[in-house]
C-alpha positions in Angstrom: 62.7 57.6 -98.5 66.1 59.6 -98.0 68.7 59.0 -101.1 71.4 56.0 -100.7 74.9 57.0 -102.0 77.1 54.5 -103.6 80.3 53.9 -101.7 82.9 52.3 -103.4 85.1 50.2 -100.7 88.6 48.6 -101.1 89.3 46.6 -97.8 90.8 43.3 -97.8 88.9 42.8 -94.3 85.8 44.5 -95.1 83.5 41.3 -94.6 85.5 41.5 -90.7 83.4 45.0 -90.0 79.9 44.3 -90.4 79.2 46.7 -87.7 80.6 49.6 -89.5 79.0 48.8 -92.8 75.4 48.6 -91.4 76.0 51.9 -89.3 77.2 53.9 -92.4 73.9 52.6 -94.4 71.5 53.3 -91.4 72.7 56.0 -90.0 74.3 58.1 -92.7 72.7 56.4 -96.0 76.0 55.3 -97.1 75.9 51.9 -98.7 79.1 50.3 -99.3 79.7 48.0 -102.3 83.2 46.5 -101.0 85.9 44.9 -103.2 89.1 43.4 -101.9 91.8 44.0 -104.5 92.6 47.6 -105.9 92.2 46.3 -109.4 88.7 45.1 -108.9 87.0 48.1 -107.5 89.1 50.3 -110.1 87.6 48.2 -112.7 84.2 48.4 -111.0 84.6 52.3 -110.7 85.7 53.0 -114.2 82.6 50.7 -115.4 79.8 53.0 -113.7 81.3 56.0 -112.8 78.3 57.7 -112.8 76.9 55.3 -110.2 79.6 56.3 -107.6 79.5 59.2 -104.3 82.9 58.6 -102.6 85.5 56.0 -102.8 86.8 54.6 -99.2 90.1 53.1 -99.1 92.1 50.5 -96.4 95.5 52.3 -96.5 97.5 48.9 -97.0 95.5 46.5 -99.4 95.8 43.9 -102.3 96.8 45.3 -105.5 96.0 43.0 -108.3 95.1 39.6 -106.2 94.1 38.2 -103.1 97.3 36.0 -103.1 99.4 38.6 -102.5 100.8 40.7 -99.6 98.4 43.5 -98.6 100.7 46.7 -98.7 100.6 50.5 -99.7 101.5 50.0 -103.5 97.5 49.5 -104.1 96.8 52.7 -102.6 99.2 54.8 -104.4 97.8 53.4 -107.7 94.1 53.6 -106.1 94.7 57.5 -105.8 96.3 58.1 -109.1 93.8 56.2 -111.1 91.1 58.4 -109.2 93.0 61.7 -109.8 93.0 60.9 -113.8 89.2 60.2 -113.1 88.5 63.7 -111.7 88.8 65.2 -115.1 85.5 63.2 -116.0 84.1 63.0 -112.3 85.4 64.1 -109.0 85.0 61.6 -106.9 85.6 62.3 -102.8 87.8 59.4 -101.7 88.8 58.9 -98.2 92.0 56.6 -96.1 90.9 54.5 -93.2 93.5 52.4 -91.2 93.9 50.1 -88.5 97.8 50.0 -88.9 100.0 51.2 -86.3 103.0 51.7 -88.3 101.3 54.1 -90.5 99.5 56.2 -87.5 102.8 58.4 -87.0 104.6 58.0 -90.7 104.9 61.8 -91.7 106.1 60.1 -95.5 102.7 58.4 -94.9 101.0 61.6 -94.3 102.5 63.6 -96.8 102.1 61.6 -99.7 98.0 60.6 -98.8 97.1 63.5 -97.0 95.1 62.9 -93.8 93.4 59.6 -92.8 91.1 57.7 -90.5 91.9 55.6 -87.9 89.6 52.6 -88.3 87.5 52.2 -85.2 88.4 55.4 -83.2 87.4 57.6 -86.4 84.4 55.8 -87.6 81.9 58.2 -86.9 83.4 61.5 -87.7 84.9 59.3 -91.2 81.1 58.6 -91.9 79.8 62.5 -91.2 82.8 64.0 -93.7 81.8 61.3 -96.4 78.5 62.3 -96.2 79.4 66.6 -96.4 82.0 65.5 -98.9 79.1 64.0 -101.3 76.9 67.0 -100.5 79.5 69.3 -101.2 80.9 67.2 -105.2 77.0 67.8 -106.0 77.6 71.1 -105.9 81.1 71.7 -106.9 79.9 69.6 -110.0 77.3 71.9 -110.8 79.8 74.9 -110.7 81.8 72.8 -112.9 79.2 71.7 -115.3 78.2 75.9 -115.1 82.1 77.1 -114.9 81.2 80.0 -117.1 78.5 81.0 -115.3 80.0 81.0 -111.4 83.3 83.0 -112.5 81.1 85.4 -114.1 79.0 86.3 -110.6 83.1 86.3 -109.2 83.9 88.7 -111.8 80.6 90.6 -111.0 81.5 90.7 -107.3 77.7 89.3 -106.0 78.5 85.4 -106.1 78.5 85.2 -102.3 74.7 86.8 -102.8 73.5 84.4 -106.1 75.5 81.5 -106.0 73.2 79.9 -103.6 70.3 81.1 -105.3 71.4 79.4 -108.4 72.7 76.2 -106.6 69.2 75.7 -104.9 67.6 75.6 -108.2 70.2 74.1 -110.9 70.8 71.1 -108.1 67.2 69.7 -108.7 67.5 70.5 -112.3 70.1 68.0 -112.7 69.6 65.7 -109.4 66.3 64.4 -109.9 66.0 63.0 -106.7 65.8 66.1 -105.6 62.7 67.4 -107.0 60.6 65.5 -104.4 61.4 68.4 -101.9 61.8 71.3 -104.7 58.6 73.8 -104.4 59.4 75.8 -107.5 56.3 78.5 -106.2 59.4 79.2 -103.8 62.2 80.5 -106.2 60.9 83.1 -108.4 61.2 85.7 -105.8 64.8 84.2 -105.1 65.4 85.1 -108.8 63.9 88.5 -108.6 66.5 88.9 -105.5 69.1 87.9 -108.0 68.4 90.8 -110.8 68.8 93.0 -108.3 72.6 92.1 -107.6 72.6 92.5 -111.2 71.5 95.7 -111.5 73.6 97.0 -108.3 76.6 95.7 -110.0 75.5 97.9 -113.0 74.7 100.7 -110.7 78.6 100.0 -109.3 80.2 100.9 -112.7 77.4 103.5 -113.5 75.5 101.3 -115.8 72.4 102.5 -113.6 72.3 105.7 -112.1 71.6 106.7 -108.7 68.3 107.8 -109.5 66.9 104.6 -110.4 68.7 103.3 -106.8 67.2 105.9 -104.5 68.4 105.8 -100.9 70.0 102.8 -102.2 66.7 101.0 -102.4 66.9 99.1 -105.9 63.6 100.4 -107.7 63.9 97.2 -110.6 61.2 98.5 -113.0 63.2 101.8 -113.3 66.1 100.2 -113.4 65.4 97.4 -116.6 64.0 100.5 -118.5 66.9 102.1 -118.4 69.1 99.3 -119.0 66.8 98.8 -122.1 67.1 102.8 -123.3 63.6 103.6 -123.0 62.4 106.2 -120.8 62.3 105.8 -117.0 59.8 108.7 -116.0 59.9 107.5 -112.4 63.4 108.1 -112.0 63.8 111.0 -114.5 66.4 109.8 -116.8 66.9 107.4 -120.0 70.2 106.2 -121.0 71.7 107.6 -124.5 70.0 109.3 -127.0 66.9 107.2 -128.7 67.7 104.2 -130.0 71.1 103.7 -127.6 70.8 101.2 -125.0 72.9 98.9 -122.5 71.4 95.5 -123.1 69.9 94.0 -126.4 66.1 93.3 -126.1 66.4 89.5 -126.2 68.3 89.7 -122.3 65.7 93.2 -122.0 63.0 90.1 -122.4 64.4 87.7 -120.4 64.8 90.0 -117.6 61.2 91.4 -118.0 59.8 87.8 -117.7 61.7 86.7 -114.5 60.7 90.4 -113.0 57.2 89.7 -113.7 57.1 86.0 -112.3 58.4 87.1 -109.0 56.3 90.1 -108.8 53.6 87.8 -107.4 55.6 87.5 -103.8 57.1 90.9 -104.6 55.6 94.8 -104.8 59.2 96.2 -106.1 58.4 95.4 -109.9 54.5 97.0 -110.2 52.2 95.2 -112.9 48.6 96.1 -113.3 46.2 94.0 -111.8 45.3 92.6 -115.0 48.9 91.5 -115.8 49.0 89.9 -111.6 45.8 87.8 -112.4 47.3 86.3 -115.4 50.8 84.9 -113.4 49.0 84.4 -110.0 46.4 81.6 -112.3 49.6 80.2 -114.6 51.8 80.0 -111.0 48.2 78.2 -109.2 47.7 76.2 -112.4 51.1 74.6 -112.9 52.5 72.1 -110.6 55.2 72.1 -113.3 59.1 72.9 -112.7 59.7 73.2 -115.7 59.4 77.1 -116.0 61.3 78.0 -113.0 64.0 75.7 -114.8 63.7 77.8 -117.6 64.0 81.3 -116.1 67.0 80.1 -114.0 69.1 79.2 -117.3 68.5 82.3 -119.4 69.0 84.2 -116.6 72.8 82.4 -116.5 72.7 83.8 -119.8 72.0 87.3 -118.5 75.1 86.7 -116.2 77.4 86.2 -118.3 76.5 88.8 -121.2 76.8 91.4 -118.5 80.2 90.3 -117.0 81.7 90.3 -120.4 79.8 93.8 -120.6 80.9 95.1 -117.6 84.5 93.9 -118.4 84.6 96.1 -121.4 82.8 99.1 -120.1 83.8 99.6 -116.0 84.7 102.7 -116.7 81.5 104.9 -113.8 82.7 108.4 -115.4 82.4 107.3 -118.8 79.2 105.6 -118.1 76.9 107.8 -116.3 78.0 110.3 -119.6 74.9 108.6 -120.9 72.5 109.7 -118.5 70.0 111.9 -120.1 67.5 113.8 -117.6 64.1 113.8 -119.2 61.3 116.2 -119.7 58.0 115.0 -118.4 55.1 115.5 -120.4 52.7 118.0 -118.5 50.1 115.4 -120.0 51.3 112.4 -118.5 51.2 113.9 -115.3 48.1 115.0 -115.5 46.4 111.6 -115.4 49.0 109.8 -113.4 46.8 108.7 -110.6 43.8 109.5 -112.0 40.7 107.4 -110.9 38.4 106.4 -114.1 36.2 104.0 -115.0 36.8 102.7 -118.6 35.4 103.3 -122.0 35.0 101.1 -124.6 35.1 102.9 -128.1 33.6 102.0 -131.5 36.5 100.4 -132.7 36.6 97.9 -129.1 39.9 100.1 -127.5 39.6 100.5 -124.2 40.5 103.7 -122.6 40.4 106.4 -120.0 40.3 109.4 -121.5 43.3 110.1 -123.7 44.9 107.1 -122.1 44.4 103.7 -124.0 44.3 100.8 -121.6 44.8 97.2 -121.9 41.8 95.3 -121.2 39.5 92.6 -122.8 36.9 93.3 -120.5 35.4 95.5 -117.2 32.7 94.1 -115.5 32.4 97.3 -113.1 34.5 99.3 -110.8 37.0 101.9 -110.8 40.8 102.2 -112.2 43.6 103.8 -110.9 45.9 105.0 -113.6 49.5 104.8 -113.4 53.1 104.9 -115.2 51.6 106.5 -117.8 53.9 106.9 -121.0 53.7 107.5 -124.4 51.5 105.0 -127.1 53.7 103.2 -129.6 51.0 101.1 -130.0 49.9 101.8 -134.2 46.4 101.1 -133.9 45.9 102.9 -131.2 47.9 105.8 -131.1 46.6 108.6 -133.5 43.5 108.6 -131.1 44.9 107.6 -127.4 48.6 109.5 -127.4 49.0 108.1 -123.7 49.1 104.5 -122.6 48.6 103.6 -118.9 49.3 100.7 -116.9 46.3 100.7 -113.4 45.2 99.2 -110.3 41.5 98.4 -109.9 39.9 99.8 -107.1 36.3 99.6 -105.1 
């Protein structure tokens, strides 16, 4: 069943236009609640305000009582009362007439701004009410995420993630929206969305070219950089060890949301190990709940890397910090590689001098890849190398 939106109406002749009231309910789902004083459907208003889409307004009504003459004083105090509302909600209201003294008023005009003619308008006054509510749902989530939106502004890439971010905070605060929401479709949207992020970097020379080649955004490359540690693909790490661009907590955040959409993506490569484990938590959980909570740190990411950004846009002084590396004649050696693994006396798994992460191989071959060095403790003295693989037949 599609959503009814609340319509406040102030019309001293509303129960005159039954016509118009079932049309907006079954043809638009607008269902007007009508009042015929100003003061009652103020009062009603400020009561729920929550409740409310759009307010729609007879240009000449009754202010305070039905024993009085209908005129535009209501209306002027209709419109202020809303504009002191907005700083709590921001309510779409809208100015049908039927009078003809007011069709051609330019004072008319320029105080209230444009109106409907009652009648002659109706259907195009229904269509804008309805794009008008659509629209306040999402102007109130880029009010309710301020910070957020000006920092994708100030990043120059909010005509690339606003939408992305709209599509998913909307049904995070409108829950009848969640119906239609297929969370299984947004991670990739947020992968997309890193890689604005990291072309903004590369714009200031936060990233270097090498980690963009051909302009092609490689995102593994570019997130170890970001995160000074070496990226062998592209050749380069940024600072000396121990320097880096972002602090591990965003460094994890942007790992996890990288890994997530790697299932509908090749651009960030996992081992197969590492797919199976997010293809059976994606398969397993009908939940929204973690798409929710990727979408929220990753405002966080936003923001810590505008104020960054802000503070560091100078490219020259940036790409100072790009340090080429020297490969390690062993890593190469086994890069590609095909094995299939060993398991020693202590229960490591490995190929080689490589250790790999596995708890268990049933049969079949490995490919090794993005082999780098071991920090691993345990491991280490024995396996200097630690490679990541695909399985093959």
């Amino acid at each position: 069943m599609s959503k009814k939106y609340n319509i406040l109406w102030i019309d001293d002749e509303w129960d005159k236009m039954p016509a118009f009231k079932q049309e907006c309910e079954e043809l638009y789902n607008l269902k007007l609640e009508p009042y015929r004083t100003r003061k009652a459907g103020m009062q009603a208003l400020e009561d729920n305000l929550e409740k409310w889409h759009a307010v729609l307004l007879d240009a000449k009504m009754f202010d305070e009582s039905e024993n009085e003459q209908a005129s535009l004083a209501g209306l002027g105090k209709a419109k202020a009362h809303l504009d002191r509302l907005s700083v709590k909600k921001a309510i779409p209201y809208f100015i049908s007439t039927g009078q003809p003294d007011l069709l051609d008023d330019d004072n008319f005009k320029a105080l209230f701004g444009n109106y409907y003619t009652k009648a002659k308008d109706d259907e195009k006054l229904m269509a804008d009410i309805l794009q008008a509510i659509l629209n306040a749902e999402s102007s109130q989530i880029k009010a309710i995420y301020s910070n957020v939106f000006t920092s994708s502004e100030t990043l120059g890439i909010s005509e690339y993630i606003d939408s992305i971010l709209l599509d998913i905070l909307l049904p995070l605060h409108y829950t009848e929206k969640q119906s239609s929401f297929k969370p299984i479709h947004h991670y990739n949207q947020l992968r997309q969305l890193v890689e604005y992020l990291f072309r903004a970097c590369h714009k200031v020379g936060l990233i270097p070219d090498q980690c963009i080649p051909n302009g092609n955004v490689n995102l593994n490359q570019c997130s170890i950089y970001l995160a000074g540690k070496n990226a062998e693909k592209a050749g380069v790490r940024y600072g000396e060890p121990g320097e880096r661009v972002i602090p591990e907590y965003i460094e994890a955040i942007i790992r996890s949301v990288l890994d997530f959409g790697n299932v509908h993506s090749h651009t960030v490569e996992l081992d197969a190990e590492d797919t199976l484990k997010i293809e059976n938590i994606l398969k397993s959980s009908q939940s929204k709940y973690l798409i929710f909570g990727l979408t929220l740190q990753l405002c966080e990411v936003i923001t810590w890397l505008s104020n960054y950004i802000t503070m560091h846009n100078d490219k020259e002084v940036n790409l100072l910090y790009c340090q080429s590396l020297v490969i390690d004649d062993g890593k190469l050696k086994y890069e590609g590689k095909v094995y299939i693994p060993e398991k020693d006396e202590n229960g490591f798994w490995h190929c080689d001098e490589c250790w790999v992460v596995l708890s268990h191989w049933e049969s079949g071959k490995m490919k090794l890849k993005e082999i780098s060095d071991n920090t691993n403790k345990r491991t280490n003295g024995k396996y200097p190398y630690f490679a990541k693989f695909d399985k093959v037949e």
